[in-house]
N, C-alpha and C positions, 0 to 999 in steps of 0.2 A: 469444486469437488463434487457435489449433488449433480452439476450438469453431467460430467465427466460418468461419475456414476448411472446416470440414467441411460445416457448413448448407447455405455459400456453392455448395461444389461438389454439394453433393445435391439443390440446388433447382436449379442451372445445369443435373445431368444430366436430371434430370426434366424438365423443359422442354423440353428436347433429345427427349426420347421422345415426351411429349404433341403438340408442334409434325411428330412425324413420323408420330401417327396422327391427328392434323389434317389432314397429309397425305394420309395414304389414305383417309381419307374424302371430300376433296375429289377424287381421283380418281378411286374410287368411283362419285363423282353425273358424272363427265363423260363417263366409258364406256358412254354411250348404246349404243352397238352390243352391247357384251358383255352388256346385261342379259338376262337369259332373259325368255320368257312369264311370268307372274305364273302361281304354283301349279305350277312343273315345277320342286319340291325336288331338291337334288341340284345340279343344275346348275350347274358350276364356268365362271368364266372366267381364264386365266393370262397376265399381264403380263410383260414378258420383264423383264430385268438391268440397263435402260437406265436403270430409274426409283432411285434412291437409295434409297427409300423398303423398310425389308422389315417387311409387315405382311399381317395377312388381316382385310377387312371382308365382316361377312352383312349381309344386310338382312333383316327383319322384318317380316311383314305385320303387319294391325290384332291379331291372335289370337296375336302375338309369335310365329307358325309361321317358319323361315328359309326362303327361297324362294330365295336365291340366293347365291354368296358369290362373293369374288375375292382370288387367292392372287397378293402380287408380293413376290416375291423370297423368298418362303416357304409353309411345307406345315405339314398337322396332322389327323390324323385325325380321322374323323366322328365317332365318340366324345369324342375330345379336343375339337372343337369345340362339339358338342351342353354339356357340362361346362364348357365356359366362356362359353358363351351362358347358361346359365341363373346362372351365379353374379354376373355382369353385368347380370341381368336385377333378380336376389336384391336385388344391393347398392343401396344411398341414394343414394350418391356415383355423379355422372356418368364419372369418373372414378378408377380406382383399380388396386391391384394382387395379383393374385390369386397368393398366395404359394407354395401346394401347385402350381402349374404354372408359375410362374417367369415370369409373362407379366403385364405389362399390359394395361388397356384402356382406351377411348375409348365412350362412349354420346351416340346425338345422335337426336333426333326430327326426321321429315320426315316431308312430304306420303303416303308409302308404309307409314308407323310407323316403326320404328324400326331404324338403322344402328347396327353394332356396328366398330369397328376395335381387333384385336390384335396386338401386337409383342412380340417377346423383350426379356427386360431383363437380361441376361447382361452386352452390355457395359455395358446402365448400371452393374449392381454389379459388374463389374468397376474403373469410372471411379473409384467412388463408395472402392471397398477401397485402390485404388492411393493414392487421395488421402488418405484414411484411414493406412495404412501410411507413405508419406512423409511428411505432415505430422509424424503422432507420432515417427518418429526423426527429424525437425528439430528438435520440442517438446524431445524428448529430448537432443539435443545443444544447443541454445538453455541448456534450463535447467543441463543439465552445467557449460555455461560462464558462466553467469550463477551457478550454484552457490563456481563454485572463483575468480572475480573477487570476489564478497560475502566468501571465506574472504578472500582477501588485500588487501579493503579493509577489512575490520571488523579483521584480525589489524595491519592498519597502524595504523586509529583507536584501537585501544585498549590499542596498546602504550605512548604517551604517559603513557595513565591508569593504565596497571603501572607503568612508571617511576618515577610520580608517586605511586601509592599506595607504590612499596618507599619510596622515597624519604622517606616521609611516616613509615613506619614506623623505619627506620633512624634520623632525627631525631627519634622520641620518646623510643627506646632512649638515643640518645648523650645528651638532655636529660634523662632521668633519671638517667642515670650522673653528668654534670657537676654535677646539682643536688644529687646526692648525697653527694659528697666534702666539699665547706663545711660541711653540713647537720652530716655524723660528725662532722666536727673542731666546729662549734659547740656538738652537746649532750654530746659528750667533754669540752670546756673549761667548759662548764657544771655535769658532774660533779665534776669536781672541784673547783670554787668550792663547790657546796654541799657537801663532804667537810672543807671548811675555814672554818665559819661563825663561828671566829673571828679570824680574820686579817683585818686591814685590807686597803681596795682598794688601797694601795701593794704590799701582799706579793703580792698576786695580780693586778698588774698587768700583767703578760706574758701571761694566759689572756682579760683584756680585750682586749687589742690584737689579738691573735689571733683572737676570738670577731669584733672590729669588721674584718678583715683580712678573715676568711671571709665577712663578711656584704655585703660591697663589693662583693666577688668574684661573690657572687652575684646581687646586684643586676644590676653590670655584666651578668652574664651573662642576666637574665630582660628586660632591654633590650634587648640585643641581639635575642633571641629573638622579642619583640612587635614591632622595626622589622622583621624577614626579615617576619614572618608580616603586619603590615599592609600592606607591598612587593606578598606575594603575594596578599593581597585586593584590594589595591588601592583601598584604604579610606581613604589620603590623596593626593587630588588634586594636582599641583606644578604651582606656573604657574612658566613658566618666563621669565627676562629678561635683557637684555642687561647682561654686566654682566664687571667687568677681575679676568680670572681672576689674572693676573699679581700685580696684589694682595694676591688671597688664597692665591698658591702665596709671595709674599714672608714672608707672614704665620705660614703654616702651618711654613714650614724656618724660622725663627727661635722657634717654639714649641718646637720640639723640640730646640734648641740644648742647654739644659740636660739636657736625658735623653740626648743623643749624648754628653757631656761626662762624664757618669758613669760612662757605659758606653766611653768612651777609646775614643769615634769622634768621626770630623768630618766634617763635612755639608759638602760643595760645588753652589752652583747654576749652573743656564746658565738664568736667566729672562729670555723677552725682552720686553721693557717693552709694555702697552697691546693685549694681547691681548683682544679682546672679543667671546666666545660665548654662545649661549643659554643659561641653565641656571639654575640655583636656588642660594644662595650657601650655605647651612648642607648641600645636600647636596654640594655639589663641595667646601667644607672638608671635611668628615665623610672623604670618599674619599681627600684627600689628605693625612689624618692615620692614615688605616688603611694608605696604601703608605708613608707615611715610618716607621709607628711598627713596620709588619710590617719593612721593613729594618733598622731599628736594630738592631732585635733579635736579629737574624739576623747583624749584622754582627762579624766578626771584630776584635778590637779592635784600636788603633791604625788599623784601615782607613779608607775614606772612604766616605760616600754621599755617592751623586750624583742631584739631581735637574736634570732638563731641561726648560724648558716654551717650545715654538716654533714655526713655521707648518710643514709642510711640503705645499704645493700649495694644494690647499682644505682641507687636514685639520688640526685640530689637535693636537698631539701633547706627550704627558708621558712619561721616562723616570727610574722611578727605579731605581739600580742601586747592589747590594753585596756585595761579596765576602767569603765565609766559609761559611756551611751552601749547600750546593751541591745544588740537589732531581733526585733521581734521575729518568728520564727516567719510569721506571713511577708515578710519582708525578703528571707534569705533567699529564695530563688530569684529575686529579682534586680538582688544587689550589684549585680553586674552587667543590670540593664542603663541603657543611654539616659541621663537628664533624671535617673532615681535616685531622688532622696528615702531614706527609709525615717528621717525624722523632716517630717515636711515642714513642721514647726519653726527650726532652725533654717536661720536667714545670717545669719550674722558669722558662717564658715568661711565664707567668700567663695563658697567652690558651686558647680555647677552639674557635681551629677554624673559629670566624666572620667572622674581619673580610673574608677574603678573597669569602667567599658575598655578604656585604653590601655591600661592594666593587660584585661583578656587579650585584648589584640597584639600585645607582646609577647605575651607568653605563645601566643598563637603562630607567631610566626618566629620564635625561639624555638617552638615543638616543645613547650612546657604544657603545665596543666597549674588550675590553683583554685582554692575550696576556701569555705569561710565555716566556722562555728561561731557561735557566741549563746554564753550563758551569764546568771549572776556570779556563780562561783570562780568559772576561770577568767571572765571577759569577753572578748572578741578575739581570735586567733585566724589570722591569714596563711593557709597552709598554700606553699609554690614547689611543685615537684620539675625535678628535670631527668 
């Protein structure tokens, strides 16, 4: 655009000069009275201030001798002229500009020979610099801020992709950590089965169960891991249909009756009958066996869970809530991050940090949403809209 602009203005001034020794040569041929006798060299005639026009035209006989000239609105020595009549005369180009004098010219043939008209070109390169000079400190401020926009829209697009590459790397570190724990305890328990090659599998049936304990563990946990990561490929398509959550949220708190029961909690529900949303039926179980089994756990015994499922407006909504490990407020943003415990302390949940991640990514591809509070007064409450 700066280029474009410059050309622009260096052809527009040029033009501007050539159309004003167009000028003077057409004034030239009309000042009939001013022309001298043909062969009385020298002979000036001067046009006054009226004419816009500042240029000086000779004329030319056949023998290119100058026989006469006419000065409007400007002067130039007979040396100075003689010198630029003949460089004019030199040049190819009807028109050009003679750079060691700072002047342009005009050459035109007639009946007489030849007319010469010359002008200063000061203001043109002056026109021509001006335009030169502002254009490039607009070029120059243009790109400044087209510079420092690209910093802070590339540093915005690709802050995602930081996120996502730390992110990517912090869950290979924690998946190798967690894969690693089972892994010692299995070729530990394997040790020493073979330190004991002759003991029956009854005598060394506690390093069995163990071995098969650790190996569950880790299953569950390389499942886990393949559902997040084809979530985030996106490499199983879900149709989704209409279909009575109510159902499956009856379904899903009477599954875990028996594990609340062990654990010397009791499950209460508020389901309200014939609730019927879009969605996919093994993953909204899936979802509401990771918030009831994440509360149980959590739940302080003798307490109660409580799970809620009911309209409010156009939304649908699920709460399950229970009092006992209470997650600190520095924690709540991150609860729904991969491989976070918000009680690092506990080891002995059997879980790995996941379910809550995988949670998100169901409701994500449900087109839900879902929020956590927790306080001393109410508990922990997992709010799921739809």
């Amino acid at each position: 655009v700066f280029a474009v602009v410059c050309i622009h203005t260096y052809t527009t001034e040029k033009n501007k000069v050539v159309d004003r020794l167009e000028q003077a040569i057409i004034i030239r041929e009309n000042m009939v009275d001013y022309l001298p006798e043909i062969g009385t060299f020298g002979k000036k005639s001067n046009i006054g201030s009226e004419y816009i026009v500042s240029a000086i035209t000779v004329q030319l006989d056949g023998d290119n001798q100058m026989f006469s000239k006419i000065e409007i609105n400007a002067t130039m020595s007979e040396e100075g002229l003689e010198k630029a009549v003949g460089t004019a005369l030199a040049a190819e180009e009807d028109c050009g500009i003679i750079s060691s004098m700072n002047i342009m010219y005009l050459r035109r043939t007639n009946a007489r020979g030849i007319k010469i008209a010359f002008t200063d070109i000061t203001e043109f390169q002056n026109s021509v610099k001006s335009a030169a000079v502002g254009g490039g400190l607009l070029c120059a401020a243009v790109l400044a801020v087209m510079f420092a926009v690209s910093v802070i829209l590339s540093s915005l697009a690709i802050r995602p992709v930081k996120d996502a590459w730390t992110k990517q790397k912090q869950f290979i570190a924690d998946a190798s950590h967690e894969l690693k724990t089972p892994l010692t305890v299995i070729l530990a328990n394997n040790n020493i089965l073979q330190s004991h090659p002759g003991d029956s599998i009854a005598d060394q049936k506690q390093w069995l169960e163990s071995t098969e304990e650790e190996a569950s563990r880790m299953k569950k946990l390389i499942d886990q891991m393949l559902f997040l990561a084809k979530s985030d490929a996106e490499q199983s398509p879900v149709v989704l249909s209409k279909i009575n959550i109510s159902e499956i949220a009856e379904r899903s708190a009477l599954t875990f009756e028996p594990v609340a029961f062990e654990k010397n909690v009791n499950i209460a529900t508020a389901i309200s009958p014939n609730i019927i949303i879009n969605s996919e039926p093994a993953l909204f179980d899936r979802l509401l066996h990771i918030l009831l089994d994440n509360a149980v756990k959590h739940a302080e015994k003798g307490s109660t869970v409580k799970l809620v499922l009911g309209k409010d407006g156009v939304h649908t909504v699920i709460f399950v809530n229970n009092t006992g490990d209470i997650i600190a407020p520095e924690d709540l943003p991150h609860i729904f991050d991969r491989f976070y415990r918000a009680d690092k302390s506990r080891t002995d949940t059997g879980g790995y940090g996941l379910g809550l991640a995988i949670a998100k990514n169901i409701l994500k591809t449900l087109g839900g949403s879902i929020s956590v509070t927790s306080d001393s007064v109410s508990g922990t409450t997992f709010r799921v809209y739809f």
